[in-house]
C-alpha positions as CSV (number, residue, x, y, z in Angstrom):
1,X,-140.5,51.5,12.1
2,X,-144.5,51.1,12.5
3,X,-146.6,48.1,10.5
4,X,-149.9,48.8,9.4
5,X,-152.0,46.5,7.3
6,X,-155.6,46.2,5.5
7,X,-157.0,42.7,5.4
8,X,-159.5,41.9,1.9
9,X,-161.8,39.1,2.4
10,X,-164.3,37.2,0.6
11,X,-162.0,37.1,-2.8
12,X,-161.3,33.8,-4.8
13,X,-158.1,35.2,-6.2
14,X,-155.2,37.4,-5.9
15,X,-155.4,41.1,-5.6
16,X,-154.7,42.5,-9.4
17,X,-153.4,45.6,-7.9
18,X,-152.6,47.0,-4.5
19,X,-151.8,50.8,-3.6
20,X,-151.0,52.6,-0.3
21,X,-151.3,56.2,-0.5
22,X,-150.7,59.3,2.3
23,X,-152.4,62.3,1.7
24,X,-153.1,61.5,-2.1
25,X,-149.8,60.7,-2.7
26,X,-148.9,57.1,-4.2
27,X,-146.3,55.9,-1.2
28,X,-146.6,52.5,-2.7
29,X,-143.8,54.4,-5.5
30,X,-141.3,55.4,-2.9
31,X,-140.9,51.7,-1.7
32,X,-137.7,50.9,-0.6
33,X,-137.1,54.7,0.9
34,X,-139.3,55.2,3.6
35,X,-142.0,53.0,3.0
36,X,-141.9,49.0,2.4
37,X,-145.0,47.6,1.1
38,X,-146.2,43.9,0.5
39,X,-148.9,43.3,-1.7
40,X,-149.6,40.0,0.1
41,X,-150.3,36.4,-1.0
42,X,-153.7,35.5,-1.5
43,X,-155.2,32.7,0.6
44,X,-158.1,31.0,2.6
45,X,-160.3,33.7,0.6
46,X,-158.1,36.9,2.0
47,X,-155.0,38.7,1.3
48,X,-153.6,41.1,4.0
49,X,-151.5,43.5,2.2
50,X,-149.0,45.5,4.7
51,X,-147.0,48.8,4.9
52,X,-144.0,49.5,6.8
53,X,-143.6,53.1,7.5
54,X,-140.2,54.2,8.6
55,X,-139.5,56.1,11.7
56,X,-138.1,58.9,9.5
57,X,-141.3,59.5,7.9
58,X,-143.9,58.4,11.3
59,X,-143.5,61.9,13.3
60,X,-147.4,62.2,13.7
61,X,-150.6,59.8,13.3
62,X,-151.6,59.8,10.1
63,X,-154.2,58.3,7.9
64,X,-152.8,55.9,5.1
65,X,-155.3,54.9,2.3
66,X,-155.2,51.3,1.2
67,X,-156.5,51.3,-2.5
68,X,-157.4,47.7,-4.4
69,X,-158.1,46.6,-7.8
70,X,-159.8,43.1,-7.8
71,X,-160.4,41.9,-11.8
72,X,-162.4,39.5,-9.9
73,X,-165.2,41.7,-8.5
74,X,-164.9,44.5,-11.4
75,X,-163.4,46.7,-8.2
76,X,-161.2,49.7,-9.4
77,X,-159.9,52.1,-6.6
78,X,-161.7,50.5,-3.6
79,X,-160.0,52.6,-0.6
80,X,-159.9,51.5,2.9
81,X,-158.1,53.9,5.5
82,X,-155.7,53.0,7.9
83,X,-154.8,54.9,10.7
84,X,-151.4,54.8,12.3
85,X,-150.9,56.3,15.5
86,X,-147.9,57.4,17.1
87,X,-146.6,57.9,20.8
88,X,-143.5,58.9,22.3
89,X,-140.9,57.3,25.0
90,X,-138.8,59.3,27.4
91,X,-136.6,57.1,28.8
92,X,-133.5,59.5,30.6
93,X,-130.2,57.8,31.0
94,X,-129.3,56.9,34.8
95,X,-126.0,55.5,36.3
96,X,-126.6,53.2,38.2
97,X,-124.2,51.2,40.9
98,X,-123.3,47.1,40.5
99,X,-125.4,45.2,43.5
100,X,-127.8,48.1,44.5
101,X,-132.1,48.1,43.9
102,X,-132.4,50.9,40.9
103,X,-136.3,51.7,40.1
104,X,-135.7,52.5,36.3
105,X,-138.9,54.8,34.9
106,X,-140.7,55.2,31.5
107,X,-143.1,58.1,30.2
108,X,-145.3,56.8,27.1
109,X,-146.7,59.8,25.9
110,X,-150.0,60.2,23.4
111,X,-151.4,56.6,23.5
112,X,-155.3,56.1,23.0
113,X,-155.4,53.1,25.0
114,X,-153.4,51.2,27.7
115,X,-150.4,49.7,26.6
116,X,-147.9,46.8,27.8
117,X,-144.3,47.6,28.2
118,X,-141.7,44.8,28.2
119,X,-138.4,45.8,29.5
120,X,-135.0,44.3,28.1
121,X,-131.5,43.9,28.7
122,X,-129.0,45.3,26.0
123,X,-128.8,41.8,24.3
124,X,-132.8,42.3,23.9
125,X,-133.6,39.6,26.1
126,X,-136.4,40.0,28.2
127,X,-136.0,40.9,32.1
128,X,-137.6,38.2,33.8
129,X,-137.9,39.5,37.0
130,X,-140.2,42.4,36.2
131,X,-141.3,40.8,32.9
132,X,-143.5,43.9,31.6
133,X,-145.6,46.6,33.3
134,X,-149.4,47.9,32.2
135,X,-149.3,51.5,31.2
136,X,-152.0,53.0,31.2
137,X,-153.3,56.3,29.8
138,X,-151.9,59.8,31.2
């Protein structure tokens, strides 16, 4: 699953509405299927409203459009985009033997900028002794 979210500042008030749409279509309706959205709680002046896209539906990048109506400001339809971008891991499977150095390797493909990768053991704990490795762009 992927997170993207659009931050509104300078408001005194909740959001009256909130909408996330891909490709003109309202996503914000298909909640609970592929998509997740959270209208957000207004505070300190801002309300971040956030989108979790599904790895079902996140095969490409794609733009998402975050649309607002704000009673407050007389805003109908204001529209931010979002862009969510997407890469790809190889990792292959390797066998390898109980007391012996291994050097374990990991292709991240179609990044736009260097990345950190943290490795973990099966319980999702971190592995201290390499803790994470810079990646940068191929």
């Amino acid at each position: 699953d992927a997170t993207i979210s659009c931050v509104i500042s300078g408001i005194t008030q909740q959001l009256d509405d909130v909408v996330w749409r891909k490709d003109g279509t309202d996503v914000t309706s298909l909640s609970g299927s592929n998509y997740v959205v959270s209208a957000g709680t207004y505070g300190s002046n801002s309300q971040t409203t956030i989108l979790a896209v599904k790895a079902a539906v996140n095969s490409g990048d794609s733009t998402y459009t975050c649309v607002i109506t704000s009673n407050e400001w007389l805003v109908t339809d204001q529209q931010t985009s979002v862009t969510l971008n997407t890469f790809a891991i190889n990792f292959p499977d390797k066998t390898v033997l109980a007391n012996s150095d291994q050097v374990l390797t990991c292709a991240v493909t179609g990044l736009s900028a260097d990345t950190t990768v943290t490795w973990v053991d099966p319980s999702n704990n971190e592995i201290s002794d390499c803790d994470s490795a810079l990646i940068p762009l191929l």
